[in-house]
C-alpha positions in Angstrom: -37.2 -56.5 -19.0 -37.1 -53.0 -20.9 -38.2 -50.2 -19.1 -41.3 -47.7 -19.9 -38.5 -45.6 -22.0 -36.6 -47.7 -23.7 -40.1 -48.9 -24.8 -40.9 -45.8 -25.8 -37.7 -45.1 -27.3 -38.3 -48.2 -29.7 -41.8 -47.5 -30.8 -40.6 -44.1 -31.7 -38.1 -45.7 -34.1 -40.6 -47.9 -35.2 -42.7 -44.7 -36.2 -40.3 -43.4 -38.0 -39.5 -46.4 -40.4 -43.4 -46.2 -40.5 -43.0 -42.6 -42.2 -39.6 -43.6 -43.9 -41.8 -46.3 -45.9 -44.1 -43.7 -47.4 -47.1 -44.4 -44.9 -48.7 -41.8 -42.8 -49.0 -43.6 -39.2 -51.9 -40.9 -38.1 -53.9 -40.8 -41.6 -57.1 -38.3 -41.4 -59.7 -41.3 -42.8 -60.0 -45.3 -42.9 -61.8 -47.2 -45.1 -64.1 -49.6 -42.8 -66.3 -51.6 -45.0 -67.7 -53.5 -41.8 -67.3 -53.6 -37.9 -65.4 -56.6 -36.3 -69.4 -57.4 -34.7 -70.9 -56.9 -38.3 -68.2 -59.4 -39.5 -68.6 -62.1 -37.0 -72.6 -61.8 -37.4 -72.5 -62.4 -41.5 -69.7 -64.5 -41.2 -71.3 -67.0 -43.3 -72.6 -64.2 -46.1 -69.6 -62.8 -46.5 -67.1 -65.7 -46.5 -69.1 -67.5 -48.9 -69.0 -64.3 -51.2 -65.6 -64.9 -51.1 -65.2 -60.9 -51.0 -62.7 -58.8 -49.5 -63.9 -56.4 -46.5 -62.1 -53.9 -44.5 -61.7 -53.7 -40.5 -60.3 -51.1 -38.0 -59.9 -51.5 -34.4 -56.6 -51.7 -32.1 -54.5 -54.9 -31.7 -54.7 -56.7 -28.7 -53.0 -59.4 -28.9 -49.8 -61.0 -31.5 -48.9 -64.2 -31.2 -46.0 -65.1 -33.6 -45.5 -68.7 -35.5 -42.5 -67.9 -37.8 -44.3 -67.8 -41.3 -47.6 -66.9 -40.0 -49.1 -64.8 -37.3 -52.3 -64.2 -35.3 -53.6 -61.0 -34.5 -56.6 -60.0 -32.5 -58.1 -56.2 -33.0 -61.1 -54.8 -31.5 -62.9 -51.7 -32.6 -65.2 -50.9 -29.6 -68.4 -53.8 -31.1 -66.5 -56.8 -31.2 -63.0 -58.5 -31.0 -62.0 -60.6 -34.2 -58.7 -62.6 -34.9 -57.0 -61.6 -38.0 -54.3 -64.0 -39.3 -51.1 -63.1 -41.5 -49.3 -65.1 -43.5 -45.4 -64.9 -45.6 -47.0 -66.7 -48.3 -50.3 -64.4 -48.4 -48.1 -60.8 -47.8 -45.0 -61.6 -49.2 -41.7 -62.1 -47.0 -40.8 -58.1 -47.1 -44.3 -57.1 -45.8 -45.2 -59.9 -43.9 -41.7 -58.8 -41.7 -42.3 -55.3 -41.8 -45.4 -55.6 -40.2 -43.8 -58.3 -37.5 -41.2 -55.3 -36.5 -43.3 -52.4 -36.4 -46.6 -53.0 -35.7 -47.3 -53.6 -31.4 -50.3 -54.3 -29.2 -52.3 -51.2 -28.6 -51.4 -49.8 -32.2 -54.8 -49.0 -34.6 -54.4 -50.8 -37.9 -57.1 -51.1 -41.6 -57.0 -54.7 -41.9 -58.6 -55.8 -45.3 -58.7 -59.2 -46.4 -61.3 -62.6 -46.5 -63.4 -64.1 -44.0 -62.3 -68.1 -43.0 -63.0 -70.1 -40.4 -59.7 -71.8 -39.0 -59.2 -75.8 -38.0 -60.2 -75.0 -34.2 -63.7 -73.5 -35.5 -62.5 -69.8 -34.8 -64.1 -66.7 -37.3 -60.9 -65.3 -38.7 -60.1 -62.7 -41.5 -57.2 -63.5 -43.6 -55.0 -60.3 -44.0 -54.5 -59.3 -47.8 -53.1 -56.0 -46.6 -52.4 -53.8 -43.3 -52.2 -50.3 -42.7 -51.5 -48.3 -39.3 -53.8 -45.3 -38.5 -52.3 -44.7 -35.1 -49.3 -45.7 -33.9 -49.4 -46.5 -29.9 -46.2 -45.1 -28.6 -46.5 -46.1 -24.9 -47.4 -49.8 -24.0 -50.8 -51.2 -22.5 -50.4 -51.7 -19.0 -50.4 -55.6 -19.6 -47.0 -55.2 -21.2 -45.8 -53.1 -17.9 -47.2 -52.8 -13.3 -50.7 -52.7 -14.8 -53.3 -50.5 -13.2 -53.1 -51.8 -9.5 -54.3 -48.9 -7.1 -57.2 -46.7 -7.2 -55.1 -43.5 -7.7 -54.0 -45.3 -11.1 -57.0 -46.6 -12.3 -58.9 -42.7 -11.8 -56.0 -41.0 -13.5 -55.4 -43.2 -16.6 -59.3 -44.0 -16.3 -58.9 -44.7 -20.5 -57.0 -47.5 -20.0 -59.2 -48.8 -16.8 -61.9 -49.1 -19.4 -60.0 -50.5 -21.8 -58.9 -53.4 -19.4 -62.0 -53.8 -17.5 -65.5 -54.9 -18.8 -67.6 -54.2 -15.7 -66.4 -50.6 -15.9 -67.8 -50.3 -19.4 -70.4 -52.0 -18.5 -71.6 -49.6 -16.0 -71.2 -46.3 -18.2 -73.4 -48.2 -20.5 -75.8 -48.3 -18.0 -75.2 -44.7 -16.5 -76.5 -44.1 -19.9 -79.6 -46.1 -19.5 -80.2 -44.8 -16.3 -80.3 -40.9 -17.0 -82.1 -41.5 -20.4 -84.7 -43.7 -18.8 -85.8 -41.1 -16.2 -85.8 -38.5 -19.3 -88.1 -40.6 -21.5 -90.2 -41.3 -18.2 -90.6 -37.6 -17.2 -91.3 -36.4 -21.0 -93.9 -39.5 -21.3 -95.8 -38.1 -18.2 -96.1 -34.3 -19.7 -92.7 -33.0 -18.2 -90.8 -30.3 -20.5 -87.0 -30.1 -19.9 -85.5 -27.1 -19.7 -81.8 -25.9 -19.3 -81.6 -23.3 -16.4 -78.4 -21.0 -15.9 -75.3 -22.8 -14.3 -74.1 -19.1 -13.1 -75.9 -17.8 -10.5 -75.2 -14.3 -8.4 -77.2 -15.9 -5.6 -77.2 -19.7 -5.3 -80.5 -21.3 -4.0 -82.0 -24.8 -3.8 -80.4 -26.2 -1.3 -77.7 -25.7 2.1 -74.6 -26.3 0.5 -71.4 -24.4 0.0 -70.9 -23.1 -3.7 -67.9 -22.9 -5.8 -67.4 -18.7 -6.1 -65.6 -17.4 -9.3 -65.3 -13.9 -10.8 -67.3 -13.2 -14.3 -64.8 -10.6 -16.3 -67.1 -9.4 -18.7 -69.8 -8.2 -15.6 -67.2 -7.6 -13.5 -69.2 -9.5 -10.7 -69.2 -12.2 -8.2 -70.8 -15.9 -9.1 -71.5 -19.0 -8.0 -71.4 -22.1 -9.4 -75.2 -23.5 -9.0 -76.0 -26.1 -6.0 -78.7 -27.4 -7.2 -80.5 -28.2 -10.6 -82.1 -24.8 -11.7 -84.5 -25.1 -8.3 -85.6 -21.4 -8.1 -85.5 -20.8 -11.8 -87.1 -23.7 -12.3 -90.3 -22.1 -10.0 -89.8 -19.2 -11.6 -90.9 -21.3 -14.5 -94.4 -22.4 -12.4 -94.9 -18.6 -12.1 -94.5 -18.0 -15.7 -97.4 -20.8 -16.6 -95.6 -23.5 -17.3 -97.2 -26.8 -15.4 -94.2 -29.2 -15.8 -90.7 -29.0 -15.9 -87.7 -30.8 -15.3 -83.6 -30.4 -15.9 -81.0 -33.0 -15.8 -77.4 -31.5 -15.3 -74.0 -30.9 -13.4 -74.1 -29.0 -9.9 -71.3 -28.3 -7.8 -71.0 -27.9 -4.1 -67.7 -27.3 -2.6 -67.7 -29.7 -0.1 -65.9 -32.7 1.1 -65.5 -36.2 -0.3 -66.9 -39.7 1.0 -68.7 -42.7 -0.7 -71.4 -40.6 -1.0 -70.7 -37.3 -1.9 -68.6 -35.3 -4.8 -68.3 -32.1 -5.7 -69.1 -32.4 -9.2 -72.4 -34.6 -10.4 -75.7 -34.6 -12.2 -78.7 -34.1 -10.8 -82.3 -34.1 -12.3 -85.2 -32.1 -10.8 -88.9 -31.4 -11.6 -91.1 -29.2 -10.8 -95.3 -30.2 -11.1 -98.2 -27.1 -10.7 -101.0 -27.6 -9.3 -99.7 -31.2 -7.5 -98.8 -31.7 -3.1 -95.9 -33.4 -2.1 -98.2 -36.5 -1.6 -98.7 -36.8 -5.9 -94.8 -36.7 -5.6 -94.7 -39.3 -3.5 -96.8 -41.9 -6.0 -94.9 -40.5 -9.2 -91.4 -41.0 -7.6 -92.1 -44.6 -6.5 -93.1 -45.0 -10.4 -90.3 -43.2 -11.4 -87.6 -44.7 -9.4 -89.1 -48.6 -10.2 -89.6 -47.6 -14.2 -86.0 -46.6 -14.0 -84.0 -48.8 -11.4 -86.1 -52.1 -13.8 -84.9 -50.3 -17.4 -81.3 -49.9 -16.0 -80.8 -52.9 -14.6 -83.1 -56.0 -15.2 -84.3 -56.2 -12.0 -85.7 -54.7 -8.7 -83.9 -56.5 -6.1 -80.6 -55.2 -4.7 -77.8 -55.7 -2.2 -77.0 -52.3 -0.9 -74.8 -51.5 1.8 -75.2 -54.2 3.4 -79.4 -54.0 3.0 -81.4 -56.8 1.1 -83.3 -54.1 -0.9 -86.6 -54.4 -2.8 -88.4 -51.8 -5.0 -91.1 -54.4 -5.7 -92.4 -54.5 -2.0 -94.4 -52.2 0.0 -92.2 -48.6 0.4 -92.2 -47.9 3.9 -93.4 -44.6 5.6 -91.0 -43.2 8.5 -91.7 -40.3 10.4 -88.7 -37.6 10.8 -89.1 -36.9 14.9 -90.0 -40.6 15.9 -86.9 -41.9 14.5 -84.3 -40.0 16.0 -86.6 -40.3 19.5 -86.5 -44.2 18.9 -83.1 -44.6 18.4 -81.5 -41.2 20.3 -84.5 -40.5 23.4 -83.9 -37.0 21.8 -87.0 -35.2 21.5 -85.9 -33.0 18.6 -89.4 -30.0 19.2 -88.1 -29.6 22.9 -84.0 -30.2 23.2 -82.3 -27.2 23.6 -78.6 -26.9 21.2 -76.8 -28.2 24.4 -79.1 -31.2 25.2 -78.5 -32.7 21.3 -74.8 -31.8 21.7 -74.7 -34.2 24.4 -76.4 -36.6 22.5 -74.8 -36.5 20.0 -70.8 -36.7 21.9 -72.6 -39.7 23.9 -73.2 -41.3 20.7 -69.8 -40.8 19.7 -70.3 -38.6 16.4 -68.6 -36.0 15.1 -69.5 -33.2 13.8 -68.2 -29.6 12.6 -68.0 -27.3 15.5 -67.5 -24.5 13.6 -71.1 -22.2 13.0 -72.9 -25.6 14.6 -76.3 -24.6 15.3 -79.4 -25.8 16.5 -80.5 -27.2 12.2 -77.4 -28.8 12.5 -77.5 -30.6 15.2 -81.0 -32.2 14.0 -79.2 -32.9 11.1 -76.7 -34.3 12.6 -78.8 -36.5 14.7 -81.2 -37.7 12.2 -77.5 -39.0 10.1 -76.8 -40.9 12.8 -80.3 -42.5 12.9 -80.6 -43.2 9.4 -77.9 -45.2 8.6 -79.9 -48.4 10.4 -82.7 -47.8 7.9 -82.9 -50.2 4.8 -85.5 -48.9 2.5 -87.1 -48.2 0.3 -89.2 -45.6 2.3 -90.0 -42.0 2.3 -89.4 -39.9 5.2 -91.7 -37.5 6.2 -92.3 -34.5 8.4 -89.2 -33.2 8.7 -89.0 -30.0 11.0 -89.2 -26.3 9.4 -85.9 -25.9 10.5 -84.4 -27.7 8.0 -86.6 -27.0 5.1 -86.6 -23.3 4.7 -87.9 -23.7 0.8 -90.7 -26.1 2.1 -94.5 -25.7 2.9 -95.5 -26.2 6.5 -98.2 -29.4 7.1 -101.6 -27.6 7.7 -101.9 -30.0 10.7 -98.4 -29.3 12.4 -96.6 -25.7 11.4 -93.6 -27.0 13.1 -93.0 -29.7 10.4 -92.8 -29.3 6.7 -94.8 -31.2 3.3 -91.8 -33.1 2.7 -90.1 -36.6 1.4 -87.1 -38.1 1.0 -86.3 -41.1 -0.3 -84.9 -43.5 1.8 -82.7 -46.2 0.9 -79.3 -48.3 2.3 -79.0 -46.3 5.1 -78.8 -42.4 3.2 -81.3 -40.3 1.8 -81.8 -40.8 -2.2 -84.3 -38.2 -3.2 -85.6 -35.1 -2.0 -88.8 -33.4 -2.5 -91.3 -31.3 -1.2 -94.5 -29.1 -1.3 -92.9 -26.1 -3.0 -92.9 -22.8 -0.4 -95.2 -20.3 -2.7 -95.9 -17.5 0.0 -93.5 -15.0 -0.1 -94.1 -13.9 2.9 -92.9 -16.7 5.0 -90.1 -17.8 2.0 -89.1 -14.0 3.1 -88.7 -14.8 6.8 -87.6 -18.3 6.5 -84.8 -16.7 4.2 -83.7 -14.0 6.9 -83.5 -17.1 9.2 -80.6 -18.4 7.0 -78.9 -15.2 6.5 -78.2 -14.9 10.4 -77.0 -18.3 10.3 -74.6 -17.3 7.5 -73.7 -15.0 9.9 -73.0 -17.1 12.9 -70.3 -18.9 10.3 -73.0 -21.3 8.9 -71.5 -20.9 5.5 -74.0 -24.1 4.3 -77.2 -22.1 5.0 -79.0 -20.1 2.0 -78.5 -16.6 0.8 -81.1 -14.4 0.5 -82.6 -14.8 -3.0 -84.7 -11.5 -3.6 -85.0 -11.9 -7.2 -87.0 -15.0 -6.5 -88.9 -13.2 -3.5 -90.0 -11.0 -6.3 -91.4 -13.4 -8.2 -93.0 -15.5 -5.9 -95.2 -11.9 -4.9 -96.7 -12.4 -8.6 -97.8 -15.6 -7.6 -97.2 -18.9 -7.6 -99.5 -22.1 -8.5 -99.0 -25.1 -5.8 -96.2 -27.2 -6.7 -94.2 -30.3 -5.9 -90.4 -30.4 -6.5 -88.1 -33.3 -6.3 -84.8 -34.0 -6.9 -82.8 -37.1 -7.4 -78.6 -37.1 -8.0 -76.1 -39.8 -9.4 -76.0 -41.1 -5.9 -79.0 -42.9 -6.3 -77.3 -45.0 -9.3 -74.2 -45.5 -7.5 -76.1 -46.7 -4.9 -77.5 -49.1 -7.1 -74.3 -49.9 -8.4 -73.1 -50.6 -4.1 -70.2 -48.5 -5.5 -68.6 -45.4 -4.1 -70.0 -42.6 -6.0 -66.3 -41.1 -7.4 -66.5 -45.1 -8.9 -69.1 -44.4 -10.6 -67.9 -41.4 -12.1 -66.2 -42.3 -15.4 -63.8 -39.4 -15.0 -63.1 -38.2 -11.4 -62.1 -35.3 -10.3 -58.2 -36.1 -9.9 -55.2 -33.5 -8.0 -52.8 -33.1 -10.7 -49.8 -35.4 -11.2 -46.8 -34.5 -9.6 -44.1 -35.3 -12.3 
């Protein structure tokens, strides 16, 4: 069996007899008269027309019968078999073709429409052209794509050789335009927010830092989707607003987290977290049944339905339920315990008294099915939320619950600057203590919040919640992951 080179090696002779013969192998234009799907659909029109059309697409698959041959090409619509004959191309063409043209190589087929003995829609090749010569083989030829680290890194040919993974950026597609025609439909405006920020905010997350030559300053890549701009927005009048983009945190890898994604955020004047609530649920059904056909799901290991009642669970009662943890009166020590009793671990470096509720209420949640919202989550780990009226300790918050992870966050946007100010100056001592996740100190948006700002809900929702839907590991769902470069 030939080897990857000497294949190589003899397609790059064959490319040059190509050129020898006076035909360009990488010509600038085709002449498609039809795609292989328009063919096959007015198959009947167009053979009994008797007329000659043109297709493109790349072959597939050759299988040779001495004085006649069968192609199959497929241009991205539809795959059609194309069938060459001596008699029809003459012996010298009808050869030259056999010896230079391979699977994977793009060819301008033209010819007429039959239908063969076994009922099979086939075009009768009058002439042939390459428009791009394939000069390493598809991994069917070769080891195939077997391994993960081979399927991300030649992720063209993954897609080439497996449907479901088309399949699914087809519906990625659907997904994120669904939730854009939703939010547009219910009076949202989206709005493109800077991906450069000299102070990130939105979220407790480390940022990817870079330096900006022209300013000769400091940036950050932004951690979350425009969320204090985005307010800035609700100070300057505007009632709706909403950005889908890429955000970056520079953080570890697992099935549910990357470094690189899309997220989409809103932001609603003059609306509580408890409007967000009933718009999200609408949201996430109108989307979840426009994507994929249905609202019933197997997801990690849950029977999940959107259809049913959406559970409400309550932040504090949970982790006392399943830990005996009373979050509002353990000490750092006391949930430390807990939490090395329960056997998980956690990063001891800059662990603080947040993360250890955080900690414990990951441990809690993965039991937890959904679809739910979670509510009254502590101050403590909200500092851009508004405390209930009822209970200060506790913030206006949701997050959407399913599979055992969180799937959506939003809130009753903080508007008085005042406590944003202190709840801020909170985080920058725990960047201090070596918290490097906790929040800068945004003073720009301080600023603006003391011109005033309207109560407002936020929410945000990343690629995690299709993934999820997909029971895929988010980098799967990615159509190009982030890959460490190849060692050759």
């Amino acid at each position: 069996m030939a080897t990857i080179d000497e294949i190589r090696k003899n397609r790059i002779r064959k490319l040059k007899r190509i050129r020898m013969s006076g035909s360009n192998p990488y010509p600038i234009k085709v002449k498609r008269t039809h795609s292989c799907e328009e063919a096959l659909r007015s198959f009947s029109k167009i053979s009994k027309s008797e007329e000659q059309i043109i297709l493109v697409g790349r072959i597939r698959a050759i299988r040779i019968h001495r004085k006649f041959t069968f192609m199959n090409i497929e241009d991205g619509t539809k795959s059609i078999q194309i069938f060459l004959r001596e008699k029809g191309i003459g012996e010298k063409g009808y050869d030259f073709y056999l010896e230079n043209f391979d699977v994977g190589d793009f060819v301008e087929v033209k010819g007429s429409l039959f239908m063969t003995k076994k009922d099979e829609k086939t075009l009768e090749v009058s002439s042939m052209k390459m428009i791009s010569k394939s000069i390493l083989p598809l991994p069917e030829k070769w080891h195939g794509l077997k391994d993960e680290e081979s399927r991300f890194r030649k992720r063209y040919l993954d897609i080439l050789f497996n449907p479901e993974v088309k399949d699914m950026i087809k519906k990625k597609s659907i997904f994120w335009n669904s939730m854009r025609k939703f939010l547009i439909n219910e009076g949202f405006l989206e709005v493109e927010t800077p991906v450069l920020e000299t102070t990130t905010g939105g979220a407790d997350a480390m940022p990817f830092k870079t330096h900006h030559n022209a300013l000769d300053i400091e940036v950050y890549l932004r951690i979350s989707m425009g969320e204090l701009w985005q307010k800035k927005l609700m100070v300057a009048g505007f009632e709706k607003t909403f950005e889908i983009g890429r955000q970056f945190r520079n953080e570890g890898v697992s099935v549910e987290h990357l470094q690189d994604y899309t997220q989409m955020e809103f932001y609603w004047a003059y609306a509580d977290h408890k409007k967000g609530v009933k718009l999200v649920e609408r949201l996430y059904k109108s989307v979840i049944k426009e994507t994929f056909g249905t609202l019933k799901f197997t997801i990690r290991g849950f029977e999940v339905d959107f259809s049913k009642k959406w559970e409400i669970y309550d932040y504090s009662t949970i982790i006392s339920q399943k830990t005996k943890i009373d979050i509002s009166q353990a000490t750092l020590s006391e949930m430390k315990k807990a939490l090395d009793k329960l056997s998980v671990k956690y990063n001891k470096k800059g662990f603080n008294r947040v993360r250890a509720i955080d900690t414990l209420w990951k441990y809690c949640r993965k039991n937890i099915g959904g679809p739910g919202f979670l509510i009254n989550l502590p101050v403590e780990v909200s500092p851009l939320a508004k405390r209930n009226e009822k209970n200060p300790d506790t913030v206006a918050r949701f997050q959407v619950i399913i599979g055992g992870s969180e799937i959506g966050n939003g809130y009753s946007e903080l508007n008085d600057p005042i406590d944003q100010a202190e709840r801020f100056s909170e985080q920058e001592k725990l960047r201090s203590d070596g918290d490097e996740e906790a929040q800068m100190f945004a003073h720009e948006f301080i600023e603006a919040l003391e011109y005033g700002m309207p109560p407002t809900c936020g929410f945000g929702v990343s690629e995690r919640l299709f993934s999820f839907l997909m029971d895929k590991p988010i980098r799967e769902c990615q159509i190009f992951p982030l890959m460490k470069p190849d060692k050759k």
